[in-house]
PQR file of N, CA, C, O and H, with PARSE charges and radii, in Angstrom:
ATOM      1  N   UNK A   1      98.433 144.032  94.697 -0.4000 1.5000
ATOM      2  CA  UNK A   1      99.780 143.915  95.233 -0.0000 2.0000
ATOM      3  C   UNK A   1     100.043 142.452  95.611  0.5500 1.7000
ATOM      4  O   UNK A   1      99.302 142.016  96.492 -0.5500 1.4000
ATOM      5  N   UNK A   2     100.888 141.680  95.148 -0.4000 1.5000
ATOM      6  CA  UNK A   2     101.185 140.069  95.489 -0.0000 2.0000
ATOM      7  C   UNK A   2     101.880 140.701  96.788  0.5500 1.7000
ATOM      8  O   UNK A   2     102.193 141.800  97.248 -0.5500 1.4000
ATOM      9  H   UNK A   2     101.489 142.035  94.432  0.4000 1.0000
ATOM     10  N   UNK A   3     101.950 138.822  97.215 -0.4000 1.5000
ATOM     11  CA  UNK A   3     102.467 139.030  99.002 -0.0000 2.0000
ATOM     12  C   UNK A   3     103.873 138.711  98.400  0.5500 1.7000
ATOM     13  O   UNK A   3     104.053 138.216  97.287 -0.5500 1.4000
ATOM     14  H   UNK A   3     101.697 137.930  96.842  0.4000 1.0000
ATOM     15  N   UNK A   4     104.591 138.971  99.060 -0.4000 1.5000
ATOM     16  CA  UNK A   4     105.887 138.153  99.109 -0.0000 2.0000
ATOM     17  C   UNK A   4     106.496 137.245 100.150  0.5500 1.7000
ATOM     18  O   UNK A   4     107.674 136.945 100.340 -0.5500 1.4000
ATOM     19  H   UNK A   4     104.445 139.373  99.964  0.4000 1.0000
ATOM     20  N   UNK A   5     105.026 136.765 100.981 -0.4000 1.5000
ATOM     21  CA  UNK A   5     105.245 135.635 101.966 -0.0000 2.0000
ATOM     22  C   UNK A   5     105.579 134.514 101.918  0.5500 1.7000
ATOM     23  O   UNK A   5     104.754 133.932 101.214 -0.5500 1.4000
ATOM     24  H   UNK A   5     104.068 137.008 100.826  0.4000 1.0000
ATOM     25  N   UNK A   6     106.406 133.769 102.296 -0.4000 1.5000
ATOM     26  CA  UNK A   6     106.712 132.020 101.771 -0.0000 2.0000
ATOM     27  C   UNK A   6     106.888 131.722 103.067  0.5500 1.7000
ATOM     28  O   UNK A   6     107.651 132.280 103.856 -0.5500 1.4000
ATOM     29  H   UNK A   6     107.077 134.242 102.868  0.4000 1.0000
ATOM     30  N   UNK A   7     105.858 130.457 103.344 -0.4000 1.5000
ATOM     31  CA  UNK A   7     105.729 129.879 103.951 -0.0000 2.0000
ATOM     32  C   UNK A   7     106.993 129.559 104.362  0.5500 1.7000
ATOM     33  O   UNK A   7     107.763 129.483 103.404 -0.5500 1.4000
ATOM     34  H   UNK A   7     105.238 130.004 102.703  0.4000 1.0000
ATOM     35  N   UNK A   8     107.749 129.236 105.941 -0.4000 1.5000
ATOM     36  CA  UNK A   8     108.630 128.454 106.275 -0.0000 2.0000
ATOM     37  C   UNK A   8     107.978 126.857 106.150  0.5500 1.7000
ATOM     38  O   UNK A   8     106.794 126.521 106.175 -0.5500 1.4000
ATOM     39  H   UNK A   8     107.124 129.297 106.720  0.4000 1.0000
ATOM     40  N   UNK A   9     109.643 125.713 105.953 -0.4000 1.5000
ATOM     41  CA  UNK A   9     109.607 124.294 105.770 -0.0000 2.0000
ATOM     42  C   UNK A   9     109.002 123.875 107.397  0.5500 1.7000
ATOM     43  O   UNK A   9     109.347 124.371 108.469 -0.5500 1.4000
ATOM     44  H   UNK A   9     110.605 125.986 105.932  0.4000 1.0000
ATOM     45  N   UNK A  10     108.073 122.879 107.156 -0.4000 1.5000
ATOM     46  CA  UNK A  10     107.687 122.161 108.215 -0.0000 2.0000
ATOM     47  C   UNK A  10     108.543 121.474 109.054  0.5500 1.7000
ATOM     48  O   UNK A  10     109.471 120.717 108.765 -0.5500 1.4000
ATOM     49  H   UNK A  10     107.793 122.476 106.285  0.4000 1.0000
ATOM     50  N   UNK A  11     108.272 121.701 109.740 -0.4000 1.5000
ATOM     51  CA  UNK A  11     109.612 120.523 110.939 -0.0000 2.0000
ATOM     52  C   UNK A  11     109.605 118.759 110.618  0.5500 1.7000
ATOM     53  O   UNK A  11     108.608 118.063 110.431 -0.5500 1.4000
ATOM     54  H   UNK A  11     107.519 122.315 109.974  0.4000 1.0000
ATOM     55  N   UNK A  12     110.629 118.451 110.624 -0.4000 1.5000
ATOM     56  CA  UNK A  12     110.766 117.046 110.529 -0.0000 2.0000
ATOM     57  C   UNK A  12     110.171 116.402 111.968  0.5500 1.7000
ATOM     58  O   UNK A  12     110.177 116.786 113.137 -0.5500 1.4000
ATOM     59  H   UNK A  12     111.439 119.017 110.776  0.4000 1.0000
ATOM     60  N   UNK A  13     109.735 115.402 111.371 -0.4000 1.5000
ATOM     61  CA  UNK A  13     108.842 114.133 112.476 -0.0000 2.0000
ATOM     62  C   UNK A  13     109.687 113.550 112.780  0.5500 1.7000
ATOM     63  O   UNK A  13     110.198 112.700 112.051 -0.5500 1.4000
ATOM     64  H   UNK A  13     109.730 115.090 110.421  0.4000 1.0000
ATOM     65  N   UNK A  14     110.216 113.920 114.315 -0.4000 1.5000
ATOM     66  CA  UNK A  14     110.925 112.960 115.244 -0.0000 2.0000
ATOM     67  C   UNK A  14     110.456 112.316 115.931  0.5500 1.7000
ATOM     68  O   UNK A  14     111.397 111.696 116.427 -0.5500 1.4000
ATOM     69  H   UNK A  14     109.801 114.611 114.908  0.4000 1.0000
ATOM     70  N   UNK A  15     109.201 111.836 116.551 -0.4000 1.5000
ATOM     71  CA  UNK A  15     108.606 111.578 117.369 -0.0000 2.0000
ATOM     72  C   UNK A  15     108.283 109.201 117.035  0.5500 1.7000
ATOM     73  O   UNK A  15     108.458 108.370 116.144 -0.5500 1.4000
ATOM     74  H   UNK A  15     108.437 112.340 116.149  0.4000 1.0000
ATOM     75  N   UNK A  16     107.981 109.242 117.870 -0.4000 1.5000
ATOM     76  CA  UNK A  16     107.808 107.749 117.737 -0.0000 2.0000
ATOM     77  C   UNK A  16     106.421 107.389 117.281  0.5500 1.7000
ATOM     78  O   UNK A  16     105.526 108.022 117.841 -0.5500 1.4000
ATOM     79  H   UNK A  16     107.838 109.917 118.593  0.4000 1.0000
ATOM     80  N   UNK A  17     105.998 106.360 116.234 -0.4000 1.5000
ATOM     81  CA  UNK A  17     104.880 106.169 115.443 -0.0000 2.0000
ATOM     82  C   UNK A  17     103.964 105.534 117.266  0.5500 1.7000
ATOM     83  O   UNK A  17     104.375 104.952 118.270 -0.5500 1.4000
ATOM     84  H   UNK A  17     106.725 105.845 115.779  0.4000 1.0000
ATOM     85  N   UNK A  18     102.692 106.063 116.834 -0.4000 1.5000
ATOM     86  CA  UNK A  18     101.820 105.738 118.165 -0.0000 2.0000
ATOM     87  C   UNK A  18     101.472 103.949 117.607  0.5500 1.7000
ATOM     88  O   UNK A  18     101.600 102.970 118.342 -0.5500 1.4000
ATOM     89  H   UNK A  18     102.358 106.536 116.019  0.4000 1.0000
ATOM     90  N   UNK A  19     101.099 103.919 116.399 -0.4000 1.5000
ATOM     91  CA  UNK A  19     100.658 102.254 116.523 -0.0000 2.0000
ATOM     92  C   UNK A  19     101.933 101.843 115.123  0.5500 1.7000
ATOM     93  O   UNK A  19     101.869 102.182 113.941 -0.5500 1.4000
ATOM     94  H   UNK A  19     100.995 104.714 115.802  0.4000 1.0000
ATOM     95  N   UNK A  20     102.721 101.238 115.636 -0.4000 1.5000
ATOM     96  CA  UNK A  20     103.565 101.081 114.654 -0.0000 2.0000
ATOM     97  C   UNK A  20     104.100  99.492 114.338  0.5500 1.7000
ATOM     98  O   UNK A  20     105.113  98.972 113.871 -0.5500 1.4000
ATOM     99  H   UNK A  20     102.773 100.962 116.596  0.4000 1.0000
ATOM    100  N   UNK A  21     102.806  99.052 114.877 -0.4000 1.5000
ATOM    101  CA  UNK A  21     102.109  97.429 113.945 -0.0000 2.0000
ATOM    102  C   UNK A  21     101.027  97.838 112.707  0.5500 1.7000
ATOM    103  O   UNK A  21     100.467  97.050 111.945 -0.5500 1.4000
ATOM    104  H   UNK A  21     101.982  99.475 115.257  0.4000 1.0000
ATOM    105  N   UNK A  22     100.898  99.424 112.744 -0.4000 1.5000
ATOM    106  CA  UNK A  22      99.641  99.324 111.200 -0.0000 2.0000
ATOM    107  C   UNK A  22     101.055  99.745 110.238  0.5500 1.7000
ATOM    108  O   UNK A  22     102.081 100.382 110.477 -0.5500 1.4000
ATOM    109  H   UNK A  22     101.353 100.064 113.363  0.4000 1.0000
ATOM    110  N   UNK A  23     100.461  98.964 108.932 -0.4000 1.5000
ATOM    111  CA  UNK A  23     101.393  98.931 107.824 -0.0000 2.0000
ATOM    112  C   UNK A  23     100.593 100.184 106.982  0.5500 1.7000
ATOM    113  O   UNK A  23      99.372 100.081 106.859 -0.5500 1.4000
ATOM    114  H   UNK A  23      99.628  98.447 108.737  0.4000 1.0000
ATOM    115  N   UNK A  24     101.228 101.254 106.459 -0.4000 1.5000
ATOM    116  CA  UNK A  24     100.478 102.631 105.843 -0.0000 2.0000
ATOM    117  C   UNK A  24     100.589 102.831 104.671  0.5500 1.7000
ATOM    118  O   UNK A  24     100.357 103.967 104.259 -0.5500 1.4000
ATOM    119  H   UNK A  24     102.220 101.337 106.559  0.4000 1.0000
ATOM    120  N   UNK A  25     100.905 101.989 103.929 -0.4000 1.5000
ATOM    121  CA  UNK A  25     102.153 101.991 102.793 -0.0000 2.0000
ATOM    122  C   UNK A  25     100.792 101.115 101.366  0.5500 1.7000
ATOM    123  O   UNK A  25     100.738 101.204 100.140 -0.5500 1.4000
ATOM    124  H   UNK A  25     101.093 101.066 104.264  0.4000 1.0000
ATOM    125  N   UNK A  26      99.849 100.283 102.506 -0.4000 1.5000
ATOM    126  CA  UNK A  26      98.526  99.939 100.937 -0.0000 2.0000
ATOM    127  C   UNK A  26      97.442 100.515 102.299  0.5500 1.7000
ATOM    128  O   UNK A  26      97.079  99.737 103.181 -0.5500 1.4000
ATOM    129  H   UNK A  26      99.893 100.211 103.502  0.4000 1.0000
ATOM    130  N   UNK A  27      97.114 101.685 102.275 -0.4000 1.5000
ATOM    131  CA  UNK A  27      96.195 102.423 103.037 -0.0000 2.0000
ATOM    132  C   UNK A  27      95.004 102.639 102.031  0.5500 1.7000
ATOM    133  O   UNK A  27      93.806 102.499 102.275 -0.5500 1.4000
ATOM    134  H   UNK A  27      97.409 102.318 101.559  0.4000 1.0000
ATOM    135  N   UNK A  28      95.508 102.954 101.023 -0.4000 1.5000
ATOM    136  CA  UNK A  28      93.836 103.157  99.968 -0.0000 2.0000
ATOM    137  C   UNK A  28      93.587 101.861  99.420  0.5500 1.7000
ATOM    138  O   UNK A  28      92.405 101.706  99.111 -0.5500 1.4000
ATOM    139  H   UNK A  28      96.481 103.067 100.824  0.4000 1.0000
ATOM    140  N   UNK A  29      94.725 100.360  99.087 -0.4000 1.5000
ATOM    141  CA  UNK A  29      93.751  99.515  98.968 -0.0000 2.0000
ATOM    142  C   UNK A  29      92.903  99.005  99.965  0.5500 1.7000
ATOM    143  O   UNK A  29      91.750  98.646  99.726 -0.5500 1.4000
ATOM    144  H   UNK A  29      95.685 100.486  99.337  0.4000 1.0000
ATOM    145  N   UNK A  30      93.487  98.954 101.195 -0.4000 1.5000
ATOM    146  CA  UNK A  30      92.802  98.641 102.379 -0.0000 2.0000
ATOM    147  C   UNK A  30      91.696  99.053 102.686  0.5500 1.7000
ATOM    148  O   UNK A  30      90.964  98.369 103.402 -0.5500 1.4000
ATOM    149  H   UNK A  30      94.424  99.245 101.389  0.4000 1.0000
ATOM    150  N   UNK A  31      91.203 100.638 102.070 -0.4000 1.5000
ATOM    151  CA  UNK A  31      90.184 101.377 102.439 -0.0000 2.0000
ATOM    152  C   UNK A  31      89.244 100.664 101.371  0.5500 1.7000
ATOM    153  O   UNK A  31      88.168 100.246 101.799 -0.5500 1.4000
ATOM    154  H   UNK A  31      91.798 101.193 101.488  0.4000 1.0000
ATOM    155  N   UNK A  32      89.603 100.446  99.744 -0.4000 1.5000
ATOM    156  CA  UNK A  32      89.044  99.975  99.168 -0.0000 2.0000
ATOM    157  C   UNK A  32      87.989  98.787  99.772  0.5500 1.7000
ATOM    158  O   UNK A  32      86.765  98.721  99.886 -0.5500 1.4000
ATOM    159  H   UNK A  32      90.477 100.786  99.397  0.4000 1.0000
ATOM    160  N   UNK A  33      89.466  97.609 100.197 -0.4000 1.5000
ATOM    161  CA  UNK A  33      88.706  96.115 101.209 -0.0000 2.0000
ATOM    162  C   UNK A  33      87.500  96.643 101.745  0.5500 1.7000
ATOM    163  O   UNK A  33      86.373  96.191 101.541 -0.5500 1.4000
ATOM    164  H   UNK A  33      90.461  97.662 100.104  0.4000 1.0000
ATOM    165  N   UNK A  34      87.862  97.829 102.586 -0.4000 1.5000
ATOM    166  CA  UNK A  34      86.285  97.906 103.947 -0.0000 2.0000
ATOM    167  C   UNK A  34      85.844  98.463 103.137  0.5500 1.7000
ATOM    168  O   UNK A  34      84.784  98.160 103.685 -0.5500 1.4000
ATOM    169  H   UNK A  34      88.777  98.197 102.751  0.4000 1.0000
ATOM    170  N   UNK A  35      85.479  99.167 102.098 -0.4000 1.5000
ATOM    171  CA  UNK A  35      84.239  99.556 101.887 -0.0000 2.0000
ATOM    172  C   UNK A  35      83.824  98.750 101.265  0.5500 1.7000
ATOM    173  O   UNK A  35      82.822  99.182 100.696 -0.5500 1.4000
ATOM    174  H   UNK A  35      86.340  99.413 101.652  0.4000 1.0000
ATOM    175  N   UNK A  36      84.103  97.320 100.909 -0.4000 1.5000
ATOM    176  CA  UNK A  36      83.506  96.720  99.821 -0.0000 2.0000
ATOM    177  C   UNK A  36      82.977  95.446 101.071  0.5500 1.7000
ATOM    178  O   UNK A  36      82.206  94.547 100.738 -0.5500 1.4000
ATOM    179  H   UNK A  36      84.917  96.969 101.372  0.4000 1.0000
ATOM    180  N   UNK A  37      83.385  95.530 102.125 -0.4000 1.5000
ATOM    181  CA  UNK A  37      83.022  94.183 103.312 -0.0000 2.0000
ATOM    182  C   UNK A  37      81.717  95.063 103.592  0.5500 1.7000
ATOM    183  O   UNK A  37      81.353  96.238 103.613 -0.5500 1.4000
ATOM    184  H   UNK A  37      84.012  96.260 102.396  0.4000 1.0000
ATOM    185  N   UNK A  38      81.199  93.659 103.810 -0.4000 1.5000
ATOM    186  CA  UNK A  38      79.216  93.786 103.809 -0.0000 2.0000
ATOM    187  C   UNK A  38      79.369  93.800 105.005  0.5500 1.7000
ATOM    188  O   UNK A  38      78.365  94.364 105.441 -0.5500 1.4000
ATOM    189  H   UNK A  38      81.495  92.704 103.793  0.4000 1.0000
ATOM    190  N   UNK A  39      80.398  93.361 106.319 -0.4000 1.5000
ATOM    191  CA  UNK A  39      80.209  93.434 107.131 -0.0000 2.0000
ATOM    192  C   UNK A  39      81.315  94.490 108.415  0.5500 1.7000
ATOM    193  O   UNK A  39      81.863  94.349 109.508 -0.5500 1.4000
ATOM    194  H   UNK A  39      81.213  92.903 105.965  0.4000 1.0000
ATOM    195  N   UNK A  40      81.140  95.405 107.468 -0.4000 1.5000
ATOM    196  CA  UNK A  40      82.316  96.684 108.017 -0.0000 2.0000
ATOM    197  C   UNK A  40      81.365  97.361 108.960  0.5500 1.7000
ATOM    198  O   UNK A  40      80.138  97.374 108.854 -0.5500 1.4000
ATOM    199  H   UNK A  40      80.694  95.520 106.580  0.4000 1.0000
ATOM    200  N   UNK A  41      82.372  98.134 110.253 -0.4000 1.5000
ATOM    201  CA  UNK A  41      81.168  98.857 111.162 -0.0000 2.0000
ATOM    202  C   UNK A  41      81.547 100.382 110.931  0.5500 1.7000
ATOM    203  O   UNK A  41      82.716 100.718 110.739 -0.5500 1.4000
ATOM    204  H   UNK A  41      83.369  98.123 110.339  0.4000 1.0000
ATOM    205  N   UNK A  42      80.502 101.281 110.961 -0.4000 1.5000
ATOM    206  CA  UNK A  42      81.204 102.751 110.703 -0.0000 2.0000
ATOM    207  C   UNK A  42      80.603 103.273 111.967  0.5500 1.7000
ATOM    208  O   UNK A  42      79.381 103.125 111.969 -0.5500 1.4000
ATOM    209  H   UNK A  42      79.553 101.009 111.117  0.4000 1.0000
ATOM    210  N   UNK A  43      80.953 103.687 112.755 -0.4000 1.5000
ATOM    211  CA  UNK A  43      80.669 104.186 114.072 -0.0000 2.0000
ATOM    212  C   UNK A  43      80.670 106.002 113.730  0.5500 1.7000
ATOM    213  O   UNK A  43      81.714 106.651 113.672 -0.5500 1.4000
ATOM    214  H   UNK A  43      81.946 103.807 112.753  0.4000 1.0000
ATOM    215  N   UNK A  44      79.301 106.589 113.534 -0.4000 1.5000
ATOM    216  CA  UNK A  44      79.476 108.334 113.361 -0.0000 2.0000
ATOM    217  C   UNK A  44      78.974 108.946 115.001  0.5500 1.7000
ATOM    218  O   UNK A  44      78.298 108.174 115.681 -0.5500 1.4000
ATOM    219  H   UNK A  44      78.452 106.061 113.580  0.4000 1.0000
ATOM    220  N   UNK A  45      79.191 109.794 115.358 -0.4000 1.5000
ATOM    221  CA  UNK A  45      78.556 110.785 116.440 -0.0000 2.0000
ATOM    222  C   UNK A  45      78.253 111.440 115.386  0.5500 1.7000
ATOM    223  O   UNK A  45      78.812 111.417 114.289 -0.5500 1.4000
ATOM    224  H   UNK A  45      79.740 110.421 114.806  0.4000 1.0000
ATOM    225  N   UNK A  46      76.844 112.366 115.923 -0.4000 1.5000
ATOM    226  CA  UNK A  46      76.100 113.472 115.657 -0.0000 2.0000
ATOM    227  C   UNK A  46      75.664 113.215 114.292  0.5500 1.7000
ATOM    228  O   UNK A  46      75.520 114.087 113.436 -0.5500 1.4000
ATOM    229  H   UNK A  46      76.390 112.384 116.814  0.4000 1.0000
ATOM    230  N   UNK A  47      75.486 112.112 114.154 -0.4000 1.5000
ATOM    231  CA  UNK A  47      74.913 112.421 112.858 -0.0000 2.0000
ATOM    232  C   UNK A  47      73.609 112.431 111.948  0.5500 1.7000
ATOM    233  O   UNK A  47      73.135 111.860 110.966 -0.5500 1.4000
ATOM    234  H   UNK A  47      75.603 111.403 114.850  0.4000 1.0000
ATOM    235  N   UNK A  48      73.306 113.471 112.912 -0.4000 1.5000
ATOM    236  CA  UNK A  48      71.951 114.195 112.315 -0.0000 2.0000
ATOM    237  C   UNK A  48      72.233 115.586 111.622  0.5500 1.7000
ATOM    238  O   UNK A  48      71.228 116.140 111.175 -0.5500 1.4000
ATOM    239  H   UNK A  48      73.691 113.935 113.710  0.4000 1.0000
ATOM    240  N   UNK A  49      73.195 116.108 111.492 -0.4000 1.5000
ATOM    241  CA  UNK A  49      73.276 117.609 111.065 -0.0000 2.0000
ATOM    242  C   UNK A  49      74.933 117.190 110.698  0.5500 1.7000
ATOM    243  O   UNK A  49      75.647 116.222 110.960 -0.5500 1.4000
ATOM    244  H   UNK A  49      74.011 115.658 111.855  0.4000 1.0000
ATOM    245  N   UNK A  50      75.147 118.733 109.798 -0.4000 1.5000
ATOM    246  CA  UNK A  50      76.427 119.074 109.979 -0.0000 2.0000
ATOM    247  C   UNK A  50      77.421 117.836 109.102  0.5500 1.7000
ATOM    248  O   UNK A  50      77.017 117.206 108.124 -0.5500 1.4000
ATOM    249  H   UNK A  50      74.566 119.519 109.585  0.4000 1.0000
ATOM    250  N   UNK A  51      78.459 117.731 109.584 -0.4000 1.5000
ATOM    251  CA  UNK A  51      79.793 117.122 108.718 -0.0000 2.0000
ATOM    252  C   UNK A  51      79.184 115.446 109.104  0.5500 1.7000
ATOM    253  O   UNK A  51      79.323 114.610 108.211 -0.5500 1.4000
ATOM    254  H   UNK A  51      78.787 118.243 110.378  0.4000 1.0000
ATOM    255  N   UNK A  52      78.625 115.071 110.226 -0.4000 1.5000
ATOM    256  CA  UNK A  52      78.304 113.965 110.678 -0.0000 2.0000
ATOM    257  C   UNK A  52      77.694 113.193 109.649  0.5500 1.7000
ATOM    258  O   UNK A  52      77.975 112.070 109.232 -0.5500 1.4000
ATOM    259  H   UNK A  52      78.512 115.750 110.951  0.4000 1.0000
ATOM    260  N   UNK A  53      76.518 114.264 109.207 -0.4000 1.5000
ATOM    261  CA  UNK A  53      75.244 113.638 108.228 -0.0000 2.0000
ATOM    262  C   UNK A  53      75.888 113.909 106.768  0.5500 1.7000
ATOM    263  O   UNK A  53      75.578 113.379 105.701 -0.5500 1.4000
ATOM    264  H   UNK A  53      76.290 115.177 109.546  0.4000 1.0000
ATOM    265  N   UNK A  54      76.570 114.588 106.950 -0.4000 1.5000
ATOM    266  CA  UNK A  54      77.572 114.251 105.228 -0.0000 2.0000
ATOM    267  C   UNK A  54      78.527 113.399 105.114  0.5500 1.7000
ATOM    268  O   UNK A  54      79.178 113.408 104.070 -0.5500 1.4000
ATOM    269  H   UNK A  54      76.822 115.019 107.816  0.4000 1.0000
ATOM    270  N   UNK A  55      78.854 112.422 106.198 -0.4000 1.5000
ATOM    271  CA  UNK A  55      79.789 111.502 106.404 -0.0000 2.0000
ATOM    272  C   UNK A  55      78.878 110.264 106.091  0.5500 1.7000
ATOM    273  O   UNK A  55      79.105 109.239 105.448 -0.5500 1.4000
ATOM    274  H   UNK A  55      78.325 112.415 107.046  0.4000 1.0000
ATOM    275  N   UNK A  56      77.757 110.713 106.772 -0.4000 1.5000
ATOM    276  CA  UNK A  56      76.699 109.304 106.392 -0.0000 2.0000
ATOM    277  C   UNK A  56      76.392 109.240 105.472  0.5500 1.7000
ATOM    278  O   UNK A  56      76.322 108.136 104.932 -0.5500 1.4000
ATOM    279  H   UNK A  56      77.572 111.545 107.295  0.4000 1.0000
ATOM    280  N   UNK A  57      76.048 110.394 104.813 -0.4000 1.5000
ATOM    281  CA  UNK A  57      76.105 110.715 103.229 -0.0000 2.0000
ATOM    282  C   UNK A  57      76.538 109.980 102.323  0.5500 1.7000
ATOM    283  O   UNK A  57      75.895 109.314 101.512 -0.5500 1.4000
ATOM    284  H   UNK A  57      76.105 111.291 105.252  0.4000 1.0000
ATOM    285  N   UNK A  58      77.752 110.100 102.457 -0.4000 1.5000
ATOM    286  CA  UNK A  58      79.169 109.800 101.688 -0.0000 2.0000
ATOM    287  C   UNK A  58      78.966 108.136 101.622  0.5500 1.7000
ATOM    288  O   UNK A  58      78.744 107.477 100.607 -0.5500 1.4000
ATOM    289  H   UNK A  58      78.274 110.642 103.116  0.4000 1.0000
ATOM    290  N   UNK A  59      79.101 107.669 102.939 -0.4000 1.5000
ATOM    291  CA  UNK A  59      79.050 105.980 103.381 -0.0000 2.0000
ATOM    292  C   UNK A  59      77.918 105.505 102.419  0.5500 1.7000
ATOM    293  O   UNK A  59      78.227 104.749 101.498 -0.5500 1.4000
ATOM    294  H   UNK A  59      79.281 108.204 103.764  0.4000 1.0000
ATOM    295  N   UNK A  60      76.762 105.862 102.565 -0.4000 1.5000
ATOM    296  CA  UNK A  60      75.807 105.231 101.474 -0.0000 2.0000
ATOM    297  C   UNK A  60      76.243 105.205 100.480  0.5500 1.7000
ATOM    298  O   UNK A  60      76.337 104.115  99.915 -0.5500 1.4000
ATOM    299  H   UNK A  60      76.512 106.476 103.313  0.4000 1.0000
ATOM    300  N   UNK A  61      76.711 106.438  99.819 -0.4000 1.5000
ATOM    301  CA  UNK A  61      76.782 106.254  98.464 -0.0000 2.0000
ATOM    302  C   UNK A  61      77.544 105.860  97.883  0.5500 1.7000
ATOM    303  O   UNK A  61      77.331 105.741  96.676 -0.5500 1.4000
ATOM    304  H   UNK A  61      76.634 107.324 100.278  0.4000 1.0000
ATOM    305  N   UNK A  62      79.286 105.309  98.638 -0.4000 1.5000
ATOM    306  CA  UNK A  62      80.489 104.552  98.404 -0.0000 2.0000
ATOM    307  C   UNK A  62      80.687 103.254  99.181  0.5500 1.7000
ATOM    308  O   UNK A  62      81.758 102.653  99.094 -0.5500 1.4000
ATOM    309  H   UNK A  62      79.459 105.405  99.618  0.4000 1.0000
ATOM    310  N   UNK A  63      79.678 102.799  99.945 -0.4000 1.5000
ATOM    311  CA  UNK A  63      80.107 101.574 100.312 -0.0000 2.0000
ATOM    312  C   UNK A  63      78.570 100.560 100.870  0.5500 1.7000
ATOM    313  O   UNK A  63      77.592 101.064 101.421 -0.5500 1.4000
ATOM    314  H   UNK A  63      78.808 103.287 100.016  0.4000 1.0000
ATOM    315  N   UNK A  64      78.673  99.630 100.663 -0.4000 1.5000
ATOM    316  CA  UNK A  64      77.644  98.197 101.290 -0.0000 2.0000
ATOM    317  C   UNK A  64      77.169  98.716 102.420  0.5500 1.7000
ATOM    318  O   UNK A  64      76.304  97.955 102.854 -0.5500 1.4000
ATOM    319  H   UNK A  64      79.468  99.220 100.215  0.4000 1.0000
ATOM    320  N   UNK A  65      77.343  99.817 103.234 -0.4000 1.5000
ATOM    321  CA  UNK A  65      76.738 100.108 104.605 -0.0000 2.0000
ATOM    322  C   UNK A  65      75.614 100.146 104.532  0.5500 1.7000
ATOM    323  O   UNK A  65      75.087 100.583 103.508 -0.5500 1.4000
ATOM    324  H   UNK A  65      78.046 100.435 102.881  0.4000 1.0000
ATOM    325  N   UNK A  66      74.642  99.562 105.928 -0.4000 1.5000
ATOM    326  CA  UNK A  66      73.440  99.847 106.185 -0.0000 2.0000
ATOM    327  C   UNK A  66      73.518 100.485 107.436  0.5500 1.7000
ATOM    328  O   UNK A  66      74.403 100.408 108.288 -0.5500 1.4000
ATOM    329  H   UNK A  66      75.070  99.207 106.759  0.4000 1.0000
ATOM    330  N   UNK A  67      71.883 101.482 107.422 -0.4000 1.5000
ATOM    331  CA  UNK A  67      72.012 102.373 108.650 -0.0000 2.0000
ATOM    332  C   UNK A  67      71.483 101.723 109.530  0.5500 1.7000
ATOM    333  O   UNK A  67      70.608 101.000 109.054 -0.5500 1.4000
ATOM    334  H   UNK A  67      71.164 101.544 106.730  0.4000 1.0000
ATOM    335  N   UNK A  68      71.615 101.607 110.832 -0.4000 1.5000
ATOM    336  CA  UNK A  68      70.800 100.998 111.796 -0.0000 2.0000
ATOM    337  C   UNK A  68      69.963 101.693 112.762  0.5500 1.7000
ATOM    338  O   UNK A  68      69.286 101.053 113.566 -0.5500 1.4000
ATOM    339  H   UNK A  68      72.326 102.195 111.218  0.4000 1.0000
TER
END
């Protein structure tokens, strides 16, 4: 049996940007920049287990990071 549920439209964003000196608009080249700076800092909690240690994961295998 299909649903015949449809999602209602999301509410429009009225609210005021919290830091609205960051420019969002080259966000993936920017991400590109830090992962390619030898001297980028990645600050994880918990990351010995869980989403933490797959974040550290990830960092090795896409960017110049070393673990300390």
């Amino acid at each position: 049996m299909a649903s015949s549920f449809v999602p209602p439209e999301p509410p429009a964003f009225k609210g005021q940007p919290v830091f609205p000196d960051i420019d969002l608009k080259n966000v993936a080249a920017d991400a590109v920049m830090r992962n390619q700076d030898d001297g980028a800092v990645f600050v994880i909690t918990g990351a010995s287990r869980g989403i933490g240690l797959q974040i550290v994961k990830d960092l090795l295998e896409r960017t110049k990071v070393r673990v300390g």
